[in-house]
C-alpha positions as CSV (number, residue, x, y, z in Angstrom):
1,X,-2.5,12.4,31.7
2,X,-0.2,9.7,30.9
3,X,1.4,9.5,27.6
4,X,0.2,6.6,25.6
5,X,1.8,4.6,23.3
6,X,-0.2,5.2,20.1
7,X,0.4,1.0,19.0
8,X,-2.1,0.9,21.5
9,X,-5.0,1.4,19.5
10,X,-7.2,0.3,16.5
11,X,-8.4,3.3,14.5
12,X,-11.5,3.9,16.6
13,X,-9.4,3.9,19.7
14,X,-7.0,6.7,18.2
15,X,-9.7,8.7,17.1
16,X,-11.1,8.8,20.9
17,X,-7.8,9.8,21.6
18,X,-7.7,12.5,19.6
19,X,-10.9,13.9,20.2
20,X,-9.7,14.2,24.0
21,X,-6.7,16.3,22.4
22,X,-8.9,18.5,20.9
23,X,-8.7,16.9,17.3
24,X,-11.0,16.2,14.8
25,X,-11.6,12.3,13.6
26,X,-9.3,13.6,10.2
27,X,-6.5,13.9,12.0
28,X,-6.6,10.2,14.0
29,X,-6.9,9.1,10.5
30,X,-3.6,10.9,9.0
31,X,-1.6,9.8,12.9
32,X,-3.2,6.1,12.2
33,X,-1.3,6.0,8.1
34,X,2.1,7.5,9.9
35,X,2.4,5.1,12.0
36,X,1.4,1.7,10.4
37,X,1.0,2.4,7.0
38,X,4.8,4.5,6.7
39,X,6.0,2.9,10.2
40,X,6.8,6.6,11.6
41,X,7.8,6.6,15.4
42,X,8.7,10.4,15.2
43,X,5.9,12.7,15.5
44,X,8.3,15.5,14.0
45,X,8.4,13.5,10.7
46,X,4.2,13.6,10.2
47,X,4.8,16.7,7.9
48,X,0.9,17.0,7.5
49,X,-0.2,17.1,10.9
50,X,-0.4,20.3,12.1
51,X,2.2,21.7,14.0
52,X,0.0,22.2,17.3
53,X,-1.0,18.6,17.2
54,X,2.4,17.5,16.8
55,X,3.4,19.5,19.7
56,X,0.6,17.9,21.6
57,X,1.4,14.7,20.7
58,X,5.0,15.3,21.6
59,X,4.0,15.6,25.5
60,X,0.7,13.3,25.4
61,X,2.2,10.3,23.6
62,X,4.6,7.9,21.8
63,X,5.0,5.5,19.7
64,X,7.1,2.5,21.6
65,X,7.9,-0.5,19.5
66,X,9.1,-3.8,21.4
67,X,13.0,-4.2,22.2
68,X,14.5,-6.9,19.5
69,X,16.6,-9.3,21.9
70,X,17.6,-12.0,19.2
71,X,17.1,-12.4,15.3
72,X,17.7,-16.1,13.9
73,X,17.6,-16.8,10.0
74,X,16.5,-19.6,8.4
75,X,18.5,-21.4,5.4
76,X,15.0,-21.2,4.2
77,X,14.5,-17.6,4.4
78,X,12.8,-17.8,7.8
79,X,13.2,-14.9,10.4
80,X,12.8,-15.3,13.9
81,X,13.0,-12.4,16.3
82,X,13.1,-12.5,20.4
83,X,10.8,-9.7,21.6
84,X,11.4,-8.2,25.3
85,X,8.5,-7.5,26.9
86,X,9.1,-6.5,29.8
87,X,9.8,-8.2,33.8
88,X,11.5,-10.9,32.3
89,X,9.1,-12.2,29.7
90,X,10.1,-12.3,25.9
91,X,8.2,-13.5,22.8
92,X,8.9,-15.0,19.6
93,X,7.6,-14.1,16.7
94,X,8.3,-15.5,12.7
95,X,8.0,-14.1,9.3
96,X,7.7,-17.0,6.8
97,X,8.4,-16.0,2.7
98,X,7.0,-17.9,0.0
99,X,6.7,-17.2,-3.6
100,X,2.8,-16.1,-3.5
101,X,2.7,-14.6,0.3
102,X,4.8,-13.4,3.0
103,X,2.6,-15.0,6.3
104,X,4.0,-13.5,9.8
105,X,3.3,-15.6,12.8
106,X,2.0,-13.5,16.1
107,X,2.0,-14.3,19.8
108,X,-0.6,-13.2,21.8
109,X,0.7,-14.1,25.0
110,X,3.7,-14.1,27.3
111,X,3.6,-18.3,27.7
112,X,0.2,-20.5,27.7
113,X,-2.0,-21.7,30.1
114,X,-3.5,-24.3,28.1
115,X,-0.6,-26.0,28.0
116,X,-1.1,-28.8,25.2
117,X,1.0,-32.1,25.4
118,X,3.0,-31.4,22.1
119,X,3.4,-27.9,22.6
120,X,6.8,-26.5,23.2
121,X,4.8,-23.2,24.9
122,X,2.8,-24.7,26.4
123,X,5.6,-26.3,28.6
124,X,6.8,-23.2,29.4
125,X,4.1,-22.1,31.4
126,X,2.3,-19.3,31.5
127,X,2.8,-15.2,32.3
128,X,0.4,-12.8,31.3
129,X,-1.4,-11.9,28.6
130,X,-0.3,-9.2,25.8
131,X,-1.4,-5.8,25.2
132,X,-3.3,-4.8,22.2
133,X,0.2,-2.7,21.7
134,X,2.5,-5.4,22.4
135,X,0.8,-8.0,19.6
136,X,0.7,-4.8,16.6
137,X,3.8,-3.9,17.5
138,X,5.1,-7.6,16.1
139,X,3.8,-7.1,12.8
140,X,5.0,-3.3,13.0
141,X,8.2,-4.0,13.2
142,X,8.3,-6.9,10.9
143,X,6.9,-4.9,8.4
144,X,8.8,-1.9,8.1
145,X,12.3,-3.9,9.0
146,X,11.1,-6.2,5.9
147,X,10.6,-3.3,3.8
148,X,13.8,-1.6,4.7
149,X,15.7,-5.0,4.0
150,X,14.5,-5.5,0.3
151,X,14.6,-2.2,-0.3
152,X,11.1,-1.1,-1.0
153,X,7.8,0.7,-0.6
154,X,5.3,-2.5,-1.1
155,X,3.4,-4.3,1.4
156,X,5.7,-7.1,2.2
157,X,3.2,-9.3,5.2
158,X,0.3,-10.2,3.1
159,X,-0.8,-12.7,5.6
160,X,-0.9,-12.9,9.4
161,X,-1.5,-16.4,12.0
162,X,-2.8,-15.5,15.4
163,X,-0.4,-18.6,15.9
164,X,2.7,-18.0,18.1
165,X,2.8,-18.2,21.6
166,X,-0.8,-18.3,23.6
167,X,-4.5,-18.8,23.3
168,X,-5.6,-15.9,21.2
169,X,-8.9,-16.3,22.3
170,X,-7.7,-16.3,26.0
171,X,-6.7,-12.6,25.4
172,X,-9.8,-11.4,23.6
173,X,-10.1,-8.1,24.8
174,X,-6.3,-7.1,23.3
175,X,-6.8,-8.9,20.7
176,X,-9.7,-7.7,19.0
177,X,-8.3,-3.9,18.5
178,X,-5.0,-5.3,17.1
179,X,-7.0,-7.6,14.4
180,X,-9.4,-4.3,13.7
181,X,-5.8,-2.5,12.8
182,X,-4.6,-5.3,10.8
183,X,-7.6,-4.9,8.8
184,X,-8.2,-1.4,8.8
185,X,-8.1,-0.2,5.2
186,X,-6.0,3.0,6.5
187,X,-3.6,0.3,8.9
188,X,-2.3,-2.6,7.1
189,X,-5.3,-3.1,4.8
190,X,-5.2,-6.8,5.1
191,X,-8.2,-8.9,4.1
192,X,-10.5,-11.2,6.6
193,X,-9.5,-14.6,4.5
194,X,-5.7,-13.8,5.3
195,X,-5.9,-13.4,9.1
196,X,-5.7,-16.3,10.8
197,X,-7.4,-16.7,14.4
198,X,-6.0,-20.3,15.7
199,X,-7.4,-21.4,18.8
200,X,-7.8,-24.8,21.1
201,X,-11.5,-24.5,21.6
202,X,-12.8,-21.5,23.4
203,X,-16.5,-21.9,22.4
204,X,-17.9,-18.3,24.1
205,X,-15.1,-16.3,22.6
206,X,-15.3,-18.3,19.3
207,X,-19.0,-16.7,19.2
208,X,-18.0,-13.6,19.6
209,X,-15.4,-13.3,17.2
210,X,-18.3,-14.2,15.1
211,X,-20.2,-11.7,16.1
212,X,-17.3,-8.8,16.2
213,X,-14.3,-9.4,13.9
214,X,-14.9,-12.5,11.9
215,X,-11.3,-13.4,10.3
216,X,-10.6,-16.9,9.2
217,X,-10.9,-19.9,11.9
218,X,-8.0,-22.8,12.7
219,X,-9.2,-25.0,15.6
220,X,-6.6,-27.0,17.0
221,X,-8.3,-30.6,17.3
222,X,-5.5,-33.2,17.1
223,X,-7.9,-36.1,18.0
224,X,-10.9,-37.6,16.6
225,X,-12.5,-38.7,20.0
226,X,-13.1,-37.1,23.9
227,X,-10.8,-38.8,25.7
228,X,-7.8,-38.9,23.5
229,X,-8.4,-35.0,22.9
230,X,-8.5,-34.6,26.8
231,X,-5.1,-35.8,27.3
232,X,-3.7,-34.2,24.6
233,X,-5.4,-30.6,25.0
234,X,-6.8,-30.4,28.4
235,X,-9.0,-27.2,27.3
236,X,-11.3,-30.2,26.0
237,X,-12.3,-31.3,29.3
238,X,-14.3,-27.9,29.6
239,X,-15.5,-27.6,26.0
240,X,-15.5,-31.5,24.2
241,X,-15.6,-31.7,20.9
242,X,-19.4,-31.9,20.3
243,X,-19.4,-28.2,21.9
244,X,-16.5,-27.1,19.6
245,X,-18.1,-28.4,16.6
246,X,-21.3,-26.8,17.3
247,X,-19.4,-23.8,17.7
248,X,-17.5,-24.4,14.2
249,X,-21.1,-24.9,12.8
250,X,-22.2,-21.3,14.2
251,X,-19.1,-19.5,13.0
252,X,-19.4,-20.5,9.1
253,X,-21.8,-17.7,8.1
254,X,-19.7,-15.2,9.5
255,X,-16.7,-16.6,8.3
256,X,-14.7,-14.9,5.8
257,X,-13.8,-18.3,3.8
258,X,-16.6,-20.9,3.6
259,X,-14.5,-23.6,5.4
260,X,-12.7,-23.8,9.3
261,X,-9.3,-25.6,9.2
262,X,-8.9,-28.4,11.7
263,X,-5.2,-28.4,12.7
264,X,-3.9,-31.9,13.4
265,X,-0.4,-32.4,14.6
266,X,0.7,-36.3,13.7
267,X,2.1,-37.7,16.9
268,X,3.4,-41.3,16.7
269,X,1.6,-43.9,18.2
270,X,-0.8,-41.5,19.7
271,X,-3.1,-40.3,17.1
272,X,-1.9,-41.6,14.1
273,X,-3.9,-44.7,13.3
274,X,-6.2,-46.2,10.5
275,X,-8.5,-45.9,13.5
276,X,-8.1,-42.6,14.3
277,X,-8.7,-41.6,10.7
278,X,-11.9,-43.5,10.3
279,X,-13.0,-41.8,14.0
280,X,-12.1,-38.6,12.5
281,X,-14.0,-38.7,8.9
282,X,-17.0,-40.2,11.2
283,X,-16.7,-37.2,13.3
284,X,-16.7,-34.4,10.6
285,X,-18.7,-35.8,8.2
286,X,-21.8,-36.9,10.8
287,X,-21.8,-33.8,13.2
288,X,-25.0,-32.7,13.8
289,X,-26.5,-34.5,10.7
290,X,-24.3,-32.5,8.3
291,X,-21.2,-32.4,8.8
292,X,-18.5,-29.3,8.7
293,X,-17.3,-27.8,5.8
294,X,-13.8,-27.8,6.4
295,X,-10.0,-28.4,5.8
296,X,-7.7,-30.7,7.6
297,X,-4.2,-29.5,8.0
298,X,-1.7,-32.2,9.1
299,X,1.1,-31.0,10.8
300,X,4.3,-33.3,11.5
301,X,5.2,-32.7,15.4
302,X,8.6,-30.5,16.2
303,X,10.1,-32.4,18.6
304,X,11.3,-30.7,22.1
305,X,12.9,-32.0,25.3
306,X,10.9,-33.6,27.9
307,X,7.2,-33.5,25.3
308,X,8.1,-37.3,25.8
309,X,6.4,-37.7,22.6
310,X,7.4,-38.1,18.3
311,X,6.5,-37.1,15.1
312,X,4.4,-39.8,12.7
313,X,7.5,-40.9,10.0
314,X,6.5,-39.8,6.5
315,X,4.9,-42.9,5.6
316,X,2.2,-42.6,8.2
317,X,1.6,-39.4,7.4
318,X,0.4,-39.9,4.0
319,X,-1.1,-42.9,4.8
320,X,-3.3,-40.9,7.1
321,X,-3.8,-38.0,4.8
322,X,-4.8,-40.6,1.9
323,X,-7.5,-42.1,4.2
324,X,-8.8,-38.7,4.7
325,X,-8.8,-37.8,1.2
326,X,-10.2,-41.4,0.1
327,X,-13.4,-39.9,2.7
328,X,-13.5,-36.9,0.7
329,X,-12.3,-34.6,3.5
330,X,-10.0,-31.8,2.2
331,X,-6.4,-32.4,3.3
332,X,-2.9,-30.8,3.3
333,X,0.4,-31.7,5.0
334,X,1.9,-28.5,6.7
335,X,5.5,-28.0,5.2
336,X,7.6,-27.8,7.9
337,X,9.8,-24.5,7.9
338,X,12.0,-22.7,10.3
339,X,13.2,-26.0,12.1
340,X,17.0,-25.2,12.1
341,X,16.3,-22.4,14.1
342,X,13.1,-23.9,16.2
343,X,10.5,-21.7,14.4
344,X,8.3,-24.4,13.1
345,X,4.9,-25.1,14.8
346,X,4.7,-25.9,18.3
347,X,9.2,-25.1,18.9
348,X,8.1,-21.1,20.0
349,X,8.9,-21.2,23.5
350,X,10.3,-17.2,23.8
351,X,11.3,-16.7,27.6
352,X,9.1,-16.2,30.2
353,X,8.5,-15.9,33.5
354,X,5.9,-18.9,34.5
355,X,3.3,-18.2,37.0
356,X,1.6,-21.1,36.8
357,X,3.8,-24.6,38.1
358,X,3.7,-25.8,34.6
359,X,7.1,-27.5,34.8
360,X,5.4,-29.7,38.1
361,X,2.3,-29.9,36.6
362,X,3.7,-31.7,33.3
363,X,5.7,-33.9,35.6
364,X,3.0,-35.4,37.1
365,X,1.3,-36.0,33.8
366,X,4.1,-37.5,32.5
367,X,4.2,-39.7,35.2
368,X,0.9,-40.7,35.4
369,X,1.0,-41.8,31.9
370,X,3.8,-43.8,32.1
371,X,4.7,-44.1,28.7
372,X,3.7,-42.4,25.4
373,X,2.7,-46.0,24.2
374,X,0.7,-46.7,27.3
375,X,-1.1,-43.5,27.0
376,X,-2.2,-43.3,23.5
377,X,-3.8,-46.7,24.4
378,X,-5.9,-45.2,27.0
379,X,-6.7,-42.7,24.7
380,X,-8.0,-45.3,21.9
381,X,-12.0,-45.5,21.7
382,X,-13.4,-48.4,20.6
């Protein structure tokens, strides 16, 4: 048998493990506290294991966190760290301290294949998918590095973003076991309303998050209308937004908050208009008769080389966010943090080897829409 790496699983998963070993489901229990809630990667140290399990465990598995590459602090008290993960693809990943929560952002992917117009990521292209292993051991290194730092026993990541690089939702299967650990009572104990799922639209997966580990929902919509979304998220073209926003509808009773956030990056010129905002309120107030319960989160574009695109000034920002608000849609403007060292939204572009032709693929978009100007015109419906 081959020795596994124990970051591998979700409690249920460990105590399968165990029973193969022989063990009873107490003992995947006491392994499953070691190892996230005390960050123990020495099976010598689990002084209340017994001794033959330890010895078992010492030739049937192990307990591998990801190789650090690069750290980069913040003057804002943002950490970003480089993750190796392995044939030449690395990761980012970004703790972000504020005085009511510490919120750690998580990549679920090696690149992205949707490969959205504003997203740094995205124009990296695209490598494989992460194991269930390689997303928990983020937040199990943050962690216990964080609590080492300031010196202390407390939880210090009270809040997690399925946000950093990749579609989470594009990686289901991986993705479901490291949530189930985030929230197991004996893992990290985090609640549902403080893990964040962000995707671009997957309807089928959507649903069965629903069904199977309900946490809280961010849709990235970034347009109020088909073709506009299209060109700036090209996932649209196989679920529009009437198909999203039915899905939206269909997550809310599962839903651990009674609201989705819509995450809107302001791009100037492109989706930033007293148009687009009345397009926009039309659209989530009317759906389906009713409407969504939901909050709009604004978020001022990071620029990056070659996105051929720029960020709304201030001034059209809260203009937009005051028409919102006027509709009585609930609406916040993201504070941007982590920019000095390309850690704010959309900048996490890790290092990765792309297996999908992004670079040409984005060329010929960019050429085909001639100008950002140009484009966001063709994008405008009337």
């Amino acid at each position: 048998m081959t020795a596994a790496n124990l970051l591998e699983f979700d409690l249920e998963g460990l105590a399968a493990f165990c029973e193969r070993l022989g063990e009873k489901r107490f003992r995947a229990v006491q392994l499953f506290r070691w190892i996230h809630q005390r960050g123990a990667s020495d099976f010598a140290s689990m002084t209340d294991l017994a001794k033959s399990l330890r010895e078992k465990l010492s030739t049937a598995a192990h307990i591998t966190p990801l190789k650090v590459l690069s750290r980069q602090d913040s003057s804002d008290g943002t950490i970003k760290w480089l993750f190796d993960v392995g044939n030449g693809d690395a990761v980012e990943t970004v703790y972000i301290p504020e005085a009511d929560r510490g919120t750690l952002c998580v990549s679920s992917q090696a690149g992205c294949a949707v490969g959205c117009r504003f997203c740094s990521t995205g124009h990296q292209g695209f490598s494989r998918n992460l194991t269930t292993g390689e997303i928990l051991a983020q937040l199990w290194f943050a962690e216990h590095f964080l609590r080492a730092k300031l010196g202390g026993a407390e939880r210090v990541i009270s809040n997690v973003v399925m946000m950093g690089m990749g579609e989470p939702l594009q990686n289901y299967a991986a993705l479901v076991p490291a949530l189930k650990a985030m929230l197991d009572d004996h893992g990290y104990g985090l609640s549902r309303r403080r893990v964040t799922v962000s995707t671009s639209g997957v309807v089928p997966m959507m649903d069965r998050l629903a069904a199977e580990c309900p946490v809280a929902l961010a849709v990235s919509l970034h347009a109020p209308n088909d073709v506009l979304r299209s060109s700036l998220v090209p996932l649209n073209n196989k679920y529009p937004l009437a198909e999203l926003l039915d899905a939206c509808l269909r997550y809310l009773p599962s839903a651990p908050r009674d609201f989705v956030t819509f995450e809107y990056c302001m791009l100037a010129g492109v989706n930033d208009q007293p148009e687009h905002g009345r397009q926009l309120v039309g659209l989530l107030r009317q759906h389906a008769g009713q409407g969504i319960h939901c909050k709009i989160n604004l978020i001022p574009f990071n620029p990056f080389p070659d996105s051929g695109l720029t960020c709304s000034d201030k001034a059209t920002v809260q203009a937009f966010a005051d028409q919102l608000l006027a509709a009585g849609l609930v609406t916040t403007v993201r504070k941007t943090r982590g920019d000095d060292i390309d850690a704010a939204c959309g900048q996490l572009a890790g290092d990765v080897v792309d297996r999908t032709r992004v670079a040409d693929r984005m060329g010929n978009l960019r050429r085909l829409t001639e100008s950002p100007v140009i484009w966001a015109n063709k994008g405008t419906v009337q």
